[in-house]
C-alpha positions in Angstrom: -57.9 23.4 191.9 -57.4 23.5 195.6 -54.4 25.6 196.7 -52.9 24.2 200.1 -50.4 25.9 202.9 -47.2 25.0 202.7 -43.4 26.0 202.6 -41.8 27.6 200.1 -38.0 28.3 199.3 -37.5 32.3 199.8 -35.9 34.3 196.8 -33.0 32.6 195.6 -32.6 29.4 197.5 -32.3 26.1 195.1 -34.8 22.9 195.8 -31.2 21.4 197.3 -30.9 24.3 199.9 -34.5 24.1 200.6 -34.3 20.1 201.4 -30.9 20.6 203.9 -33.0 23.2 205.7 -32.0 26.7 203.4 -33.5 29.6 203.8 -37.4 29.3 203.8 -40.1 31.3 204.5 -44.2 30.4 205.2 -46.8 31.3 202.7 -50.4 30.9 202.6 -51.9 30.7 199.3 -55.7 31.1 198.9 -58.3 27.9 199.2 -60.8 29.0 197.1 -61.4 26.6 194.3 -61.8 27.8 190.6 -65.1 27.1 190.2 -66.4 29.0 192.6 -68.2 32.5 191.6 -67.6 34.9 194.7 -68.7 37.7 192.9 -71.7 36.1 191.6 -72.8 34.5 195.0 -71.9 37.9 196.6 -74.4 39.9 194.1 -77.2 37.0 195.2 -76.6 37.8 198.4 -76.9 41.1 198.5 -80.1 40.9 196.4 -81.9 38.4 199.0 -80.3 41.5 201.7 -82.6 44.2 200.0 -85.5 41.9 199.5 -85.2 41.4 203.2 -84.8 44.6 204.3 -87.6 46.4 201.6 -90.2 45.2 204.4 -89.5 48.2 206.6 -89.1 50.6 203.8 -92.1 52.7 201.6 -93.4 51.3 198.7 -94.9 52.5 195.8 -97.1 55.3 196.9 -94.9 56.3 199.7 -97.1 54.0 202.0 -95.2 51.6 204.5 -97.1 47.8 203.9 -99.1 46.3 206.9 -98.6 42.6 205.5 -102.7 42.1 205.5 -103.8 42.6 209.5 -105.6 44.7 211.7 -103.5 48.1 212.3 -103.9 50.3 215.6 -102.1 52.5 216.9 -101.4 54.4 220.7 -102.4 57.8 221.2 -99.7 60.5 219.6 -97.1 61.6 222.2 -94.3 64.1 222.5 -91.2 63.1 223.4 -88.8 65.0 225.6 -85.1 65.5 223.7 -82.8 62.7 225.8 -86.1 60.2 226.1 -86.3 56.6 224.5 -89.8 55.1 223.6 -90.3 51.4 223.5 -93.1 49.6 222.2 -93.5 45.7 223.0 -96.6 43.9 221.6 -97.2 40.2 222.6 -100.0 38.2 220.6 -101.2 34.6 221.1 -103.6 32.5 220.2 -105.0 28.8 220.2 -103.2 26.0 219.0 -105.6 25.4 215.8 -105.3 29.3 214.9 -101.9 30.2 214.1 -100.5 34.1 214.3 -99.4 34.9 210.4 -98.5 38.7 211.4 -96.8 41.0 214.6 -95.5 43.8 214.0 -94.9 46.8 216.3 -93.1 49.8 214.5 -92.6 53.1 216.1 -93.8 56.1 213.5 -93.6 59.9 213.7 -96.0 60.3 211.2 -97.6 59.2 208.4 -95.2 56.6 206.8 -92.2 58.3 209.0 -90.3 55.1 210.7 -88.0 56.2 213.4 -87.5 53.2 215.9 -83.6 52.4 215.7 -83.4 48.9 216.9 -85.7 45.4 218.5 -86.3 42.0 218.3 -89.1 39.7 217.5 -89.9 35.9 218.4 -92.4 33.3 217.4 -92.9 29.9 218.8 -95.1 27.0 218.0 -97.9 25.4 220.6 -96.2 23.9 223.1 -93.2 26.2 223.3 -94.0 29.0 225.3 -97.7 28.5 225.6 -100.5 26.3 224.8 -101.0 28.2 221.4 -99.5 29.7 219.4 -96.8 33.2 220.7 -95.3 36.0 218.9 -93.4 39.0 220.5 -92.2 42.0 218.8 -90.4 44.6 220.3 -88.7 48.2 219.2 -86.8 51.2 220.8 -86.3 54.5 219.2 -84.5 57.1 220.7 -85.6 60.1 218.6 -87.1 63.1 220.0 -89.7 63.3 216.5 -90.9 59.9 217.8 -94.7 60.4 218.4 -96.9 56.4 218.8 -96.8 53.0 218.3 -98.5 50.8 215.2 -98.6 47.3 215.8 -100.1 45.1 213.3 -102.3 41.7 214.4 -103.2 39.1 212.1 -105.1 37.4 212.8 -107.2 40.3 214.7 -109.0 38.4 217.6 -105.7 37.1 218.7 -105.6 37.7 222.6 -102.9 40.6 222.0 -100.6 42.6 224.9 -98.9 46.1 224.1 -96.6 48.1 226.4 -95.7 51.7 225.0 -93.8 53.6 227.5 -91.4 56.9 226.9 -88.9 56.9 229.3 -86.7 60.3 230.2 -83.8 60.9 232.8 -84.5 57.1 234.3 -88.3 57.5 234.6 -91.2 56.4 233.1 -93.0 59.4 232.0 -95.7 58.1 229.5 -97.7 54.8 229.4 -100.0 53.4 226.9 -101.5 49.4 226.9 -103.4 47.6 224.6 -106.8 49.1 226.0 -105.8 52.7 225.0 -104.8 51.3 220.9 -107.3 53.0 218.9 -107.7 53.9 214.9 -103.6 55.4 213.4 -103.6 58.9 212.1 -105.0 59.1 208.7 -102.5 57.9 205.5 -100.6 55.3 208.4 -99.7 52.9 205.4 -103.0 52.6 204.1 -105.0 55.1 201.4 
C-alpha cells in the first residue's frame, strides 16, 4: 500500500474545521510499499560489498591473490616520514588480444597492503587506442610503504609503470617499467 503526502487535521480539529480551513498541519508519511524487504535487500547488499571488497584483502594462507598474471615488482625503497608514493601502470595490447588483468598495489611487505586510495580504467579498441587500454593507479602515503606490484595478464602486453616517492614537493625516487624485476619472496604467491 502506497502511503502519499498530504494534509492532516492537527490534534483536535473535526473533518468540518479542517474543510473551512481549521487548524492543519503538513505530514509526510513514508512511500515505501509493504512488500518491499529493506532489510533483506540491505543484507544482499552488503554481501555483494564484501565480495567486492575481499579482492584486496588476504586469503586463506595469509597470501593476497594475483587473479592469474605475471607479477613484478620495483626495487624496495624507503620512504621519508611526510612522502607519498604513487604507482601508475598502463597496459595495452592489440585489438584481437584483450587485457583480462591490471593491477598496481603498493605493498610493504610480503602480503602488507598499504596504498590508501586510486583509480583504474579499461576501454575497448577504438576508445583510447587501437587495442585494447587499461590504467591502474595508487597513492599511499605511509612512511612503511617500500615498492610497487603490478600484475599483467596477459604478460606480453606492451605495459608502462611510473613509481615515484615524492617528499616536501620533489620527486625523490623514480622507478619505470625497465627497473620491475622478480617481488620479494612470499609476495602472494608460495
Amino acid at each position: 500500500m502506497r502511503q502519499r503526502v498530504g494534509w492532516k487535521p492537527a490534534t483536535g480539529a473535526t473533518r468540518s474545521e479542517a474543510a473551512r480551513g481549521g487548524i492543519m498541519r503538513r505530514f509526510k508519511e513514508k512511500t515505501m510499499d509493504t512488500h518491499q524487504k529493506r532489510p533483506v535487500r540491505g543484507a544482499l547488499t552488503a554481501a555483494v560489498l564484501v565480495l567486492l571488497g575481499a579482492g584486496a584483502q588476504p586469503v586463506a594462507g595469509g597470501t593476497l591473490p594475483l587473479y592469474g598474471g605475471l607479477a613484478r615488482c620495483t626495487p624496495t625503497v624507503v620512504v621519508p616520514a611526510g612522502g607519498a608514493v604513487y604507482c601508475v601502470a598502463v597496459a595495452e595490447t592489440p585489438p584481437t588480444e584483450p587485457i583480462n588483468v591490471l593491477i598496481a598495489r603498493i605493498l610493504a611487505g610480503p602480503n602488507k597492503l598499504v596504498e590508501q586510495f586510486g583509480y583504474g580504467f579499461a576501454a575497448a579498441p577504438g576508445v583510447v587506442s587501437v587495442g585494447w587500454y587499461a590504467e591502474e593507479a595508487t597513492t599511499s602515503f605511509s612512511p612503511r610503504s617500500r615498492y610497487c606490484q603490478v600484475v599483467l595478464d596477459p604478460a606480453d602486453a606492451a605495459l608502462t609503470v611510473d613509481f615515484t616517492v615524492h617528499a616536501n614537493g620533489q620527486v625523490i625516487l623514480e622507478f619505470h617499467e625497465g627497473d620491475l624485476g622478480p617481488c620479494p619472496s612470499n609476495n602472494g604467491r608460495n
